[in-house]
N, CA, C and O atoms as a Maestro MAE file, in Angstrom:
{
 s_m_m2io_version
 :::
 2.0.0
}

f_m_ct {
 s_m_title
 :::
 protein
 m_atom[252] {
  # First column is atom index #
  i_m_mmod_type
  r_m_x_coord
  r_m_y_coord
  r_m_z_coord
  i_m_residue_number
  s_m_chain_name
  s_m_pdb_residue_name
  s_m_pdb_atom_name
  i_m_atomic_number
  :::
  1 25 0.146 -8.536 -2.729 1 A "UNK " " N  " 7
  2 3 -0.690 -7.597 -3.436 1 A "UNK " " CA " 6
  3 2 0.128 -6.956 -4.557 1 A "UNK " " C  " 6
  4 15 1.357 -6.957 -4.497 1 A "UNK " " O  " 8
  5 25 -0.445 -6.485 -5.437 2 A "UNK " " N  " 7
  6 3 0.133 -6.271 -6.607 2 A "UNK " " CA " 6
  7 2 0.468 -4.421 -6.248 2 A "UNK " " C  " 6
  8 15 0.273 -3.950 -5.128 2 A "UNK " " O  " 8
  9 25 1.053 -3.482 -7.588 3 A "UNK " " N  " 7
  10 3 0.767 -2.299 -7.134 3 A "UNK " " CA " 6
  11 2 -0.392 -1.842 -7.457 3 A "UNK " " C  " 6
  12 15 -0.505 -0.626 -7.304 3 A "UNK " " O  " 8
  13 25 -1.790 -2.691 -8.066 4 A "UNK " " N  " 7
  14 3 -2.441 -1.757 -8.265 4 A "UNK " " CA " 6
  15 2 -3.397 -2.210 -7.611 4 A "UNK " " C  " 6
  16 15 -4.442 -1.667 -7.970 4 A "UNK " " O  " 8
  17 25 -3.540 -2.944 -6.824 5 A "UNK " " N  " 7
  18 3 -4.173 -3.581 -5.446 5 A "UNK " " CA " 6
  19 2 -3.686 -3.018 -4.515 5 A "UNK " " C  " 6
  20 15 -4.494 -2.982 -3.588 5 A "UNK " " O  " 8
  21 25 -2.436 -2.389 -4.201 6 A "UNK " " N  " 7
  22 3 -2.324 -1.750 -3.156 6 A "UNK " " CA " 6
  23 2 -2.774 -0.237 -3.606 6 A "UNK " " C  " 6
  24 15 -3.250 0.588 -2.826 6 A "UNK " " O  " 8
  25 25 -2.597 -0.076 -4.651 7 A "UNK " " N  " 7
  26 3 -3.397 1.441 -4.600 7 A "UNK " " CA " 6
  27 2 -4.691 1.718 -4.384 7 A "UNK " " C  " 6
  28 15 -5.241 2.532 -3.642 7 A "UNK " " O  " 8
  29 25 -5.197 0.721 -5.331 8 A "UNK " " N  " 7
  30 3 -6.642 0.308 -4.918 8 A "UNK " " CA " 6
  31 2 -7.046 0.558 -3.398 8 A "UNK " " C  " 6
  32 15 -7.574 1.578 -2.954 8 A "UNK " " O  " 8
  33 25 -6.782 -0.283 -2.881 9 A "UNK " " N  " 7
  34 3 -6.779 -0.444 -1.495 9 A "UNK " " CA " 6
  35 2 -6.493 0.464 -0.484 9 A "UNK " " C  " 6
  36 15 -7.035 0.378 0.618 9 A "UNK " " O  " 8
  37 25 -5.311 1.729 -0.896 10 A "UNK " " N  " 7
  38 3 -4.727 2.703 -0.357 10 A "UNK " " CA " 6
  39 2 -5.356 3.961 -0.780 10 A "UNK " " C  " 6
  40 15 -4.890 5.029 -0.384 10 A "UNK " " O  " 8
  41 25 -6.377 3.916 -1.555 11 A "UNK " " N  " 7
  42 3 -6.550 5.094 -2.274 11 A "UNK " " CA " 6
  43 2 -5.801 6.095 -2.645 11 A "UNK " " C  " 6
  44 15 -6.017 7.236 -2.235 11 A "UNK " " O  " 8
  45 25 -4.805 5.792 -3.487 12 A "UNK " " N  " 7
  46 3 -4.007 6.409 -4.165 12 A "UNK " " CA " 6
  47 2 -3.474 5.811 -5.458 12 A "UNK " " C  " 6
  48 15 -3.655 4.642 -5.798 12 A "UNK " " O  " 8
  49 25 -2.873 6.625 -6.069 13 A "UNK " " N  " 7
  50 3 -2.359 6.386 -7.422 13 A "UNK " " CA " 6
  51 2 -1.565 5.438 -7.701 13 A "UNK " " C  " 6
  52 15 -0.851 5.324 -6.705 13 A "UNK " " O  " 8
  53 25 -1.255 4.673 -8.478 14 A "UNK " " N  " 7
  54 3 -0.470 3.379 -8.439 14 A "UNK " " CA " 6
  55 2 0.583 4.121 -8.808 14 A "UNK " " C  " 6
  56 15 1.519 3.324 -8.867 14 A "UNK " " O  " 8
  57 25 0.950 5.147 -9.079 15 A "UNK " " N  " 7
  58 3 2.639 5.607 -9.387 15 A "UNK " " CA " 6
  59 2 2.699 6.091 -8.415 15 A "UNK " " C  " 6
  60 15 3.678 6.824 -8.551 15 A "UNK " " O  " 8
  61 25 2.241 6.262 -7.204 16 A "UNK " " N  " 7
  62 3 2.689 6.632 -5.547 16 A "UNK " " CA " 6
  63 2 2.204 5.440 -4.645 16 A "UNK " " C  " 6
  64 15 1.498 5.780 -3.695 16 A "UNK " " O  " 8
  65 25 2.436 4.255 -4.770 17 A "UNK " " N  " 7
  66 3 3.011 2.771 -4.344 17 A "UNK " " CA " 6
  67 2 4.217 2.597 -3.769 17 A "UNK " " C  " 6
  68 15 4.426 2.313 -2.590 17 A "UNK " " O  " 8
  69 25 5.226 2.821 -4.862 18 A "UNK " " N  " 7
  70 3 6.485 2.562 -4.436 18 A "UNK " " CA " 6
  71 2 6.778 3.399 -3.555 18 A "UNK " " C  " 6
  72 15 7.046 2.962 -2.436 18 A "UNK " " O  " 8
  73 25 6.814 4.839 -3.798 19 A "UNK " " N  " 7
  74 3 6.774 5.711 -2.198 19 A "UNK " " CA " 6
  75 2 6.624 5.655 -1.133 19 A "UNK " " C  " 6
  76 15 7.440 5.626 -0.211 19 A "UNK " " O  " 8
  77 25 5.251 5.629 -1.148 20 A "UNK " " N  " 7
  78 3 4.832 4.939 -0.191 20 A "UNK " " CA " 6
  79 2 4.920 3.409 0.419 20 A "UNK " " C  " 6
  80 15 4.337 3.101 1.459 20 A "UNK " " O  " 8
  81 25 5.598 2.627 -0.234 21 A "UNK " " N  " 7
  82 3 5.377 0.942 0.488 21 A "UNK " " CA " 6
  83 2 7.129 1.761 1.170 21 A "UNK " " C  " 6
  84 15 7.456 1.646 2.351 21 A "UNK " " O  " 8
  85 25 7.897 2.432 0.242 22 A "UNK " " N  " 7
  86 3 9.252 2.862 1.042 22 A "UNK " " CA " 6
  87 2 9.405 3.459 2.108 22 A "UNK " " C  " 6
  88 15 10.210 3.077 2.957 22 A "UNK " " O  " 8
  89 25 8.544 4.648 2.260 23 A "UNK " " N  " 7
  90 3 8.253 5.440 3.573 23 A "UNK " " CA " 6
  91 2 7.908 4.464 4.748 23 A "UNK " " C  " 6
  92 15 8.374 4.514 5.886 23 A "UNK " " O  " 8
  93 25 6.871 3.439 4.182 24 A "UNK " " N  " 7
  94 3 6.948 3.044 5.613 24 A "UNK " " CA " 6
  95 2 7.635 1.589 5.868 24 A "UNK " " C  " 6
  96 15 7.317 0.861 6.808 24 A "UNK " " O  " 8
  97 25 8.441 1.331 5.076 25 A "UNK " " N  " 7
  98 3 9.649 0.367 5.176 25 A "UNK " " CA " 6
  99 2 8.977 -0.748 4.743 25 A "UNK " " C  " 6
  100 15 9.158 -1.526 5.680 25 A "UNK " " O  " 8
  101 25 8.252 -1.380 3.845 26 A "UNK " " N  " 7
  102 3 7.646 -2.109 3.209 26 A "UNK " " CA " 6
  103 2 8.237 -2.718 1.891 26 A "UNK " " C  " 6
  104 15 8.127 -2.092 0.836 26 A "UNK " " O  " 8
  105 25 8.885 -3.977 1.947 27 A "UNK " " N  " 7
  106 3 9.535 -4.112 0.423 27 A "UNK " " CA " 6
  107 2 8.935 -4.839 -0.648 27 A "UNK " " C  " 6
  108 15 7.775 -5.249 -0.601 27 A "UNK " " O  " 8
  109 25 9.551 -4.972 -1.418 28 A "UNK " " N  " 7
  110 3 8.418 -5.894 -2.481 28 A "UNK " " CA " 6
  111 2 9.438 -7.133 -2.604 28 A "UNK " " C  " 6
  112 15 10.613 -7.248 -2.254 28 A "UNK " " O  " 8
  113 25 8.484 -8.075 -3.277 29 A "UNK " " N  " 7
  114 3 8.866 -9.155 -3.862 29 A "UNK " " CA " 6
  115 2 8.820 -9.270 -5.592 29 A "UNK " " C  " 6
  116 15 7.824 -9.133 -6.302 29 A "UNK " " O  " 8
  117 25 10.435 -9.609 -6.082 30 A "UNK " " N  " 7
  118 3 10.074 -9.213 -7.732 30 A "UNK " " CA " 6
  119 2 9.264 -10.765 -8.233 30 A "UNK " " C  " 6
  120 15 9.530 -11.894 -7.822 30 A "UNK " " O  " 8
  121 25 8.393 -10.426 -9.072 31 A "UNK " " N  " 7
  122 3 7.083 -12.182 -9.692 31 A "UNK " " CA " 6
  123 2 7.266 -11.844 -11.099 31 A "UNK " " C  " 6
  124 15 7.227 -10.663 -11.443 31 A "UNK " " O  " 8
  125 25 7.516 -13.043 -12.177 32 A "UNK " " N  " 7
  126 3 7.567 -12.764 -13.343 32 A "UNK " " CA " 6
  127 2 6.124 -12.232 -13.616 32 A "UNK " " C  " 6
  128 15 5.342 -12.426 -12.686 32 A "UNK " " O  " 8
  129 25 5.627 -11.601 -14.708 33 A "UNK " " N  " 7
  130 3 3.979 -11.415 -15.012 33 A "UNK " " CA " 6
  131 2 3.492 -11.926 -16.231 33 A "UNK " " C  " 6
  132 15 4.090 -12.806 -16.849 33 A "UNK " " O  " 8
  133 25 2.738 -11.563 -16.500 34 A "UNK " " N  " 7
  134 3 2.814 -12.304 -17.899 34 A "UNK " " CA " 6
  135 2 3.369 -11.315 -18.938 34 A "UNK " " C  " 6
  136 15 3.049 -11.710 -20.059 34 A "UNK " " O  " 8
  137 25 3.914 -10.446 -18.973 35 A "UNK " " N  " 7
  138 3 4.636 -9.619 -19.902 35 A "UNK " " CA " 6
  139 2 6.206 -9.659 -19.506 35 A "UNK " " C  " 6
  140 15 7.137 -10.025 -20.223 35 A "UNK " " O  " 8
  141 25 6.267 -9.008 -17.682 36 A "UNK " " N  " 7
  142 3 7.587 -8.423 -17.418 36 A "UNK " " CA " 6
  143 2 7.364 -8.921 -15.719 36 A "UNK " " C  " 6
  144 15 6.399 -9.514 -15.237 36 A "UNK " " O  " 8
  145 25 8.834 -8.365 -14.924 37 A "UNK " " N  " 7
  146 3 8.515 -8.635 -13.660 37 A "UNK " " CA " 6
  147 2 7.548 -7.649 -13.013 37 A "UNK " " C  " 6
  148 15 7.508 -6.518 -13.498 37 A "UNK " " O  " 8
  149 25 6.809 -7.925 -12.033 38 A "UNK " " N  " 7
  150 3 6.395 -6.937 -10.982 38 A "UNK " " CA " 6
  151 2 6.344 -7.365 -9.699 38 A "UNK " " C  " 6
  152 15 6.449 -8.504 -9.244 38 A "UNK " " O  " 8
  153 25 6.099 -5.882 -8.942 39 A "UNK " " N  " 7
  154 3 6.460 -5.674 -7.674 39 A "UNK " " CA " 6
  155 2 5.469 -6.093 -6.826 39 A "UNK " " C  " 6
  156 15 4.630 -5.195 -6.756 39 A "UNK " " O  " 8
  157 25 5.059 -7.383 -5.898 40 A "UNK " " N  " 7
  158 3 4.096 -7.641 -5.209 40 A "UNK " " CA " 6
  159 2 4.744 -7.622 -3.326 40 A "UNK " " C  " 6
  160 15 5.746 -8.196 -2.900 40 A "UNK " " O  " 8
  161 25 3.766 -6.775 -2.558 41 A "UNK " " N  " 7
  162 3 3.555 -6.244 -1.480 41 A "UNK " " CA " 6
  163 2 3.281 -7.213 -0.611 41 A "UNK " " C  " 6
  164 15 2.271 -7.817 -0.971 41 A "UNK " " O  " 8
  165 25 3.720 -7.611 0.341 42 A "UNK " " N  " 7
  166 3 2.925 -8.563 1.629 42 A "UNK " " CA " 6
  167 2 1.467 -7.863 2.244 42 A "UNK " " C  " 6
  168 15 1.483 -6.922 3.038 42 A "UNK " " O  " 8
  169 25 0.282 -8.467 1.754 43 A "UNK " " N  " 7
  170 3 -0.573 -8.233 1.698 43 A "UNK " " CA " 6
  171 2 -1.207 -7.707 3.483 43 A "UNK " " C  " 6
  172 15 -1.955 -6.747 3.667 43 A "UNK " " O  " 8
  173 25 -0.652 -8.644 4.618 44 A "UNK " " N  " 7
  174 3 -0.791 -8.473 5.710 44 A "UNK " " CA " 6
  175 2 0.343 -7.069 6.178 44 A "UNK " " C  " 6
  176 15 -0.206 -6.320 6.986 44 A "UNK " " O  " 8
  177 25 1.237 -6.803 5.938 45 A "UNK " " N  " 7
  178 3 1.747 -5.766 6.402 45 A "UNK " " CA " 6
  179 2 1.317 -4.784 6.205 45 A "UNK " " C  " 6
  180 15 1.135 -4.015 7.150 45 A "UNK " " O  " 8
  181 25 0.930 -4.360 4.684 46 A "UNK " " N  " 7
  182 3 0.035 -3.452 3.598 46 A "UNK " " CA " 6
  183 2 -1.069 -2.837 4.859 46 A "UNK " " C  " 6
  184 15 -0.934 -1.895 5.640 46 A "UNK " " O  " 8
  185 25 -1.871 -3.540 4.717 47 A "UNK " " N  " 7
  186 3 -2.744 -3.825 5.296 47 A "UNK " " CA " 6
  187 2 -3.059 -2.965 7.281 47 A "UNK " " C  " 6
  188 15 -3.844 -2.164 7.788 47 A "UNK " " O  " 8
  189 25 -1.717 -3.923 7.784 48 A "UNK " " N  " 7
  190 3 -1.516 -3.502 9.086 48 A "UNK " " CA " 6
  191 2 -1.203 -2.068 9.156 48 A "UNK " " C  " 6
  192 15 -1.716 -1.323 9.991 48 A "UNK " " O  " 8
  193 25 -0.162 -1.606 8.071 49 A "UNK " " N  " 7
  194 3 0.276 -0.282 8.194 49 A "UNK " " CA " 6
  195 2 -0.961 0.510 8.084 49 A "UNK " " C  " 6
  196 15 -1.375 1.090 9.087 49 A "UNK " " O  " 8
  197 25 -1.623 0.595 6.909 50 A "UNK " " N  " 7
  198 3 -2.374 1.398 6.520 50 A "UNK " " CA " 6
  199 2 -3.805 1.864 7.553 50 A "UNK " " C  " 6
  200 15 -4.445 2.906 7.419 50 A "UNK " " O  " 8
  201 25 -4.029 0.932 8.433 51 A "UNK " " N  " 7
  202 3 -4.732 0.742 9.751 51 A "UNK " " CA " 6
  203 2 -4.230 1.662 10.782 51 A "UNK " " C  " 6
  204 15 -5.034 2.320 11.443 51 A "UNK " " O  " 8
  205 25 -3.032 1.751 10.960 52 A "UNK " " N  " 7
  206 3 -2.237 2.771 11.944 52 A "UNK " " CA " 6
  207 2 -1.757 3.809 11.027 52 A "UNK " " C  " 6
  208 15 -0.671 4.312 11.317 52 A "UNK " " O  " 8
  209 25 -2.268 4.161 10.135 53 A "UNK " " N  " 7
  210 3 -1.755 5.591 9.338 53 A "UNK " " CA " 6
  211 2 -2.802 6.704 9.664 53 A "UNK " " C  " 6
  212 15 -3.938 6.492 10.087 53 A "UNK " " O  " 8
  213 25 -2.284 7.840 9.419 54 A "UNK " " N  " 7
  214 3 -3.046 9.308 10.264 54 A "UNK " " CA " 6
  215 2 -4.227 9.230 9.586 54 A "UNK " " C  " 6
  216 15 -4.258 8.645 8.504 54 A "UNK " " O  " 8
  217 25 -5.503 9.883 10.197 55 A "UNK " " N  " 7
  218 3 -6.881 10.166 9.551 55 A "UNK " " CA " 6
  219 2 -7.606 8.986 9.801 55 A "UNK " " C  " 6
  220 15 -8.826 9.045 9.646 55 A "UNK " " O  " 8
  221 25 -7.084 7.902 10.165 56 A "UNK " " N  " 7
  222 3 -7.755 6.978 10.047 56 A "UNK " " CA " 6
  223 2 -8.899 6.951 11.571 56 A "UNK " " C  " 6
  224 15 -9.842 6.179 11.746 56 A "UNK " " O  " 8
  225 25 -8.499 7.868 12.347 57 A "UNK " " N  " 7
  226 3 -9.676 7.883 13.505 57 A "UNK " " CA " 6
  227 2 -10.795 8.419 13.673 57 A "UNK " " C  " 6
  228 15 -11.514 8.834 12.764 57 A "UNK " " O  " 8
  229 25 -11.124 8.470 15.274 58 A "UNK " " N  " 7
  230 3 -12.554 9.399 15.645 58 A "UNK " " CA " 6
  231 2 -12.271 10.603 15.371 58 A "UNK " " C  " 6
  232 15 -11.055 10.793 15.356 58 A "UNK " " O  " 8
  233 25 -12.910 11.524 15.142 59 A "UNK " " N  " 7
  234 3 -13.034 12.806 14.591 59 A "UNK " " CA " 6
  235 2 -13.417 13.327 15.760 59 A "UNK " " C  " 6
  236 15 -14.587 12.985 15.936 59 A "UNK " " O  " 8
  237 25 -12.959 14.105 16.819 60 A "UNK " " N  " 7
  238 3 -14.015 14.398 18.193 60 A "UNK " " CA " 6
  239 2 -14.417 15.300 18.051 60 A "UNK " " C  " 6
  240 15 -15.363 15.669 18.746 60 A "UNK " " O  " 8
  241 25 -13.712 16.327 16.772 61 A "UNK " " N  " 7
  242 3 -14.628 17.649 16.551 61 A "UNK " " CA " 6
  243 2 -15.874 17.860 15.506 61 A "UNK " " C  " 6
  244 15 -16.505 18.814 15.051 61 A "UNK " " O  " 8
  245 25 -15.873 16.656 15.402 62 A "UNK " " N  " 7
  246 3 -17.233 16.728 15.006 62 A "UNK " " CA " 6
  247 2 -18.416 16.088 16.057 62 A "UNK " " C  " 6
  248 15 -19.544 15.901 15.600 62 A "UNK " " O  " 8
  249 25 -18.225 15.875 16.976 63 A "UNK " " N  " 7
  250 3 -18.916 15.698 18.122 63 A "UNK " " CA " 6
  251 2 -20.259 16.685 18.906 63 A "UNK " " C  " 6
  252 15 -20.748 16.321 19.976 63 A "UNK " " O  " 8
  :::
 }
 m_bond[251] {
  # First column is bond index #
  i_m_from
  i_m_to
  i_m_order
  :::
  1 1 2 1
  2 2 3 1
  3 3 4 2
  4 3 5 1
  5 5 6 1
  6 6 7 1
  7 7 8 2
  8 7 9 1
  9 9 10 1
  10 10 11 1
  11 11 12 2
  12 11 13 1
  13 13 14 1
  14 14 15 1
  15 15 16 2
  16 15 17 1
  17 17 18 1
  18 18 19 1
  19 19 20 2
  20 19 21 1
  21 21 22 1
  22 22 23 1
  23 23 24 2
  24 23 25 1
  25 25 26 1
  26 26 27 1
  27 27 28 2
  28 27 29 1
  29 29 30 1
  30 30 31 1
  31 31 32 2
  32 31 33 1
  33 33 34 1
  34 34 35 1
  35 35 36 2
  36 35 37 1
  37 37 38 1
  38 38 39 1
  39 39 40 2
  40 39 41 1
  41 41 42 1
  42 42 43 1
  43 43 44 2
  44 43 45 1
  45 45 46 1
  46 46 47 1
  47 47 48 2
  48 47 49 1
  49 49 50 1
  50 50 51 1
  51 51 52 2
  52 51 53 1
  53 53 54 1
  54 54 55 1
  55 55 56 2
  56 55 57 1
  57 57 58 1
  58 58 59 1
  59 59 60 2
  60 59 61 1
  61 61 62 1
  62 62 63 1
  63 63 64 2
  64 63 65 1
  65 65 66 1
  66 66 67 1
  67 67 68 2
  68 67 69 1
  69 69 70 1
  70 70 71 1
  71 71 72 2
  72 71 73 1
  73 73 74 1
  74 74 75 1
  75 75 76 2
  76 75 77 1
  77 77 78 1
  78 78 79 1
  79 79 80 2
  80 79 81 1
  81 81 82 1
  82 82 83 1
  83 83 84 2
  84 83 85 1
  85 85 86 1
  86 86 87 1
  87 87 88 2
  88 87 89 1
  89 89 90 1
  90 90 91 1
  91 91 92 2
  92 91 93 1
  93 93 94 1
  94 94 95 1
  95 95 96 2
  96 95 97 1
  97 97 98 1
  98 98 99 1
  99 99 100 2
  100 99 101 1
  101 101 102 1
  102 102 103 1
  103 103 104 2
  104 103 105 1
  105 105 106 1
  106 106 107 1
  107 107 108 2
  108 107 109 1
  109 109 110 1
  110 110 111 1
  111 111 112 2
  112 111 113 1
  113 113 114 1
  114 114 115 1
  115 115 116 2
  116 115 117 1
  117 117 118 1
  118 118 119 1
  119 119 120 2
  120 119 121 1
  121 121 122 1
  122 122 123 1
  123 123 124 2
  124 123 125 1
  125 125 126 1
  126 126 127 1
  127 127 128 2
  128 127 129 1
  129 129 130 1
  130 130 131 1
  131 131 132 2
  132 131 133 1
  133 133 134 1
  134 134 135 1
  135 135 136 2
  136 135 137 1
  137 137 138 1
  138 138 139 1
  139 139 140 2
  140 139 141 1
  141 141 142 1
  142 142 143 1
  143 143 144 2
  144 143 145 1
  145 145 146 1
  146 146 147 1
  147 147 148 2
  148 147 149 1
  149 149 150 1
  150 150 151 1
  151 151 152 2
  152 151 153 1
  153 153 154 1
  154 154 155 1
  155 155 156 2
  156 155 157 1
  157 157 158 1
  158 158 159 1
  159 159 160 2
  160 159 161 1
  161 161 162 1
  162 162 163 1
  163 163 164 2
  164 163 165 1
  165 165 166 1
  166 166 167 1
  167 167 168 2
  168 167 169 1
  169 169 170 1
  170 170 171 1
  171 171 172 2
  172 171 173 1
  173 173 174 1
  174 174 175 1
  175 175 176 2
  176 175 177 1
  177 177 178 1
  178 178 179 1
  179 179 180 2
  180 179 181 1
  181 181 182 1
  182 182 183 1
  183 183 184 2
  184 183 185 1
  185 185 186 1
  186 186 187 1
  187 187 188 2
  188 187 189 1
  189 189 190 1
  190 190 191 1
  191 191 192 2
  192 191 193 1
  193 193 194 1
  194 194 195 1
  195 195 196 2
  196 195 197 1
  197 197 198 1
  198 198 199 1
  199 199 200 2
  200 199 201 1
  201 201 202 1
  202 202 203 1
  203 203 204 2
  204 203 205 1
  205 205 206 1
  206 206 207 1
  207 207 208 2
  208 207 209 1
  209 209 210 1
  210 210 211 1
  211 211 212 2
  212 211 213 1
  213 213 214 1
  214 214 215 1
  215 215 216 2
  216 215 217 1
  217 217 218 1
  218 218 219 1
  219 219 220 2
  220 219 221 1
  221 221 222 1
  222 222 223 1
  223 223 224 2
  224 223 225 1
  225 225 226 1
  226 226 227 1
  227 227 228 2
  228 227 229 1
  229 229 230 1
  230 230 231 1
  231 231 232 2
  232 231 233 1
  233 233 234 1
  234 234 235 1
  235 235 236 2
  236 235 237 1
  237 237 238 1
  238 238 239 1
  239 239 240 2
  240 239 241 1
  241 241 242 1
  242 242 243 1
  243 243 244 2
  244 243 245 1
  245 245 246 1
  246 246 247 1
  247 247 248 2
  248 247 249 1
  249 249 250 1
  250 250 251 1
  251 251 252 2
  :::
 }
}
């Protein structure tokens, strides 16, 4: 995933990517682009983490 597929995806800002793929120990892979290099994400880890990150549950007080 690119960074702006993972932001996409993360709902957040693509200049808080790298932060975040670091916090939770996530590295990139450098890909030429068609200008310059960029930073692409393992799409399945991305993914897995963001599944087990806080908020993501039942709400019981709204019950």
């Amino acid at each position: 995933m690119s960074r702006d597929e993972v932001a996409e995806y993360l709902g957040i800002a693509p200049g808080s990517v790298r932060k975040q793929m670091s916090s939770w120990g996530i590295t990139s892979t450098p890909v030429r682009g068609p200008k310059r290099m960029e930073a692409r994400y393992p799409a399945a880890e991305v993914q897995a983490r963001a599944a087990r990150r806080r908020g993501q549950g039942h709400r019981s007080d709204l019950d």
